[in-house]
C-alpha positions as CSV (number, residue, x, y, z in Angstrom):
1,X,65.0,102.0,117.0
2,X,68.6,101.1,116.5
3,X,70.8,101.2,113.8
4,X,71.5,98.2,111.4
5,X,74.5,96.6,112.1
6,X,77.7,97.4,109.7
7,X,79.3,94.8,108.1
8,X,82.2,95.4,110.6
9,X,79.9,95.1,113.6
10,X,78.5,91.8,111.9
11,X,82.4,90.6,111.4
12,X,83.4,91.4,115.1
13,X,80.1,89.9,116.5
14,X,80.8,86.9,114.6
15,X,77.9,87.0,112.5
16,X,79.9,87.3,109.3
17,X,82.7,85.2,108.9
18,X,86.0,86.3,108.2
19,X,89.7,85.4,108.7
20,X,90.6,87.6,111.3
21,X,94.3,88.3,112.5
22,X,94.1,89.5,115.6
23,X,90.9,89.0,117.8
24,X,90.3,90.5,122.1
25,X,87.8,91.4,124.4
26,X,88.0,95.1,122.1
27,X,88.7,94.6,118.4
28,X,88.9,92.4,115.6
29,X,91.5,93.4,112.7
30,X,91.5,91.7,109.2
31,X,93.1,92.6,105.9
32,X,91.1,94.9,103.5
33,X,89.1,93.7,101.3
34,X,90.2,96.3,98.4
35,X,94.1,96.7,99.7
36,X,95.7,100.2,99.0
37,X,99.1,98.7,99.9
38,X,100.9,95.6,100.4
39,X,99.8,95.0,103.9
40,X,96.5,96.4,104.3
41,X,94.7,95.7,107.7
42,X,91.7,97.0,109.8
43,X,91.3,97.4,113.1
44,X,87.9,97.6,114.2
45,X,86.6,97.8,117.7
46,X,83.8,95.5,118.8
47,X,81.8,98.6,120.7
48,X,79.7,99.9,117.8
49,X,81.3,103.3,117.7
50,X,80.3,105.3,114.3
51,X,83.5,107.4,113.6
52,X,85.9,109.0,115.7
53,X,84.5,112.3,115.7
54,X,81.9,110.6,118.0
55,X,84.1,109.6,120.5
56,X,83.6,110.3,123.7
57,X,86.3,110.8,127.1
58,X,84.8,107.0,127.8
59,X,86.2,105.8,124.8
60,X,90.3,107.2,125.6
61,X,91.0,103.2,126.6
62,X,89.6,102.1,123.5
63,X,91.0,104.3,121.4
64,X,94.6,103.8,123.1
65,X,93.9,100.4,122.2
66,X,93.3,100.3,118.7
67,X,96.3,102.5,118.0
68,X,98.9,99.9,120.3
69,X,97.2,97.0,118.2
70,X,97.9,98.6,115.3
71,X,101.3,98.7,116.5
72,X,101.6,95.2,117.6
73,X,100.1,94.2,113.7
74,X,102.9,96.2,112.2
75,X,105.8,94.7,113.7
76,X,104.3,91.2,113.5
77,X,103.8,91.4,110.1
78,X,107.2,92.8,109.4
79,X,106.8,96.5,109.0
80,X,109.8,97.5,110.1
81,X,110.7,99.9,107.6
82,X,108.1,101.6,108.4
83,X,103.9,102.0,108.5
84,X,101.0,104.6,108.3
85,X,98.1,104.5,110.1
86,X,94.8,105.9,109.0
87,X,91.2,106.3,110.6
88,X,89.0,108.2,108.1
89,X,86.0,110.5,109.8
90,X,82.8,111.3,107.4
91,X,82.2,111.6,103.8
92,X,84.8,113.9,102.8
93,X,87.5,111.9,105.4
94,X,87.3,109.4,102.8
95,X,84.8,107.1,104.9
96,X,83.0,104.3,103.8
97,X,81.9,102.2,106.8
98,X,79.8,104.0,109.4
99,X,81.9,102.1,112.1
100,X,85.4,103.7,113.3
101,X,88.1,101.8,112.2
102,X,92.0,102.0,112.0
103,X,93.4,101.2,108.8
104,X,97.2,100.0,108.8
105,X,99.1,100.6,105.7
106,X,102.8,99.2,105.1
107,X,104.8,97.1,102.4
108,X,106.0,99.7,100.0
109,X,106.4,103.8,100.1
110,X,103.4,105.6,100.9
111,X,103.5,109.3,99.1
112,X,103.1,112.6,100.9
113,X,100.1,113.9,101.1
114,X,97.7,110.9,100.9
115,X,95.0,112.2,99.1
């Protein structure tokens, strides 16, 4: 038996709908729900992939590909003065969605260390 779908597998399978800001053949990305900056955005791959930790050598493309959206989100939404990007793995990483996903943070200062 299978795992129930996240609510990020149901928003990048279309089964939840939500304004999306970028959508291809491997990920979705939206703005956060609960924002921790200005321009808060995830990027969520459609391939049902827990957390990073899980990753496999299969998933390099993907993975490449989530991190150059990210990218291409910053600089279309006028990050130029800079972004962070964050993917948090387990419980004490700070995650809250069984379902890896990139979260892009810009819009103001962002303190060192985050947490």
């Amino acid at each position: 038996m299978s795992a129930p779908k996240t609510i990020f597998q149901k928003i990048a399978d279309q089964e939840i709908p939500a304004k999306l800001i970028h959508a291809d053949e491997l990920c979705v990305a939206f703005h956060d729900i609960a924002p921790q900056a200005p321009t808060h955005v995830l990027v969520v791959p459609r391939k049902p992939l827990p957390r990073v930790g899980e990753a496999a050598a299969e998933d390099q493309a993907l993975l490449g590909h989530l991190l150059l959206t990210a990218a291409k989100l910053a600089r279309d939404l006028g990050l130029a003065r800079g972004f962070r990007i964050v993917i948090n793995n387990g419980p004490d990483g700070g995650e809250s969605v069984p379902h890896l996903h990139v979260h892009l943070l810009g819009g103001r200062a962002l303190g060192w260390p985050p947490g």
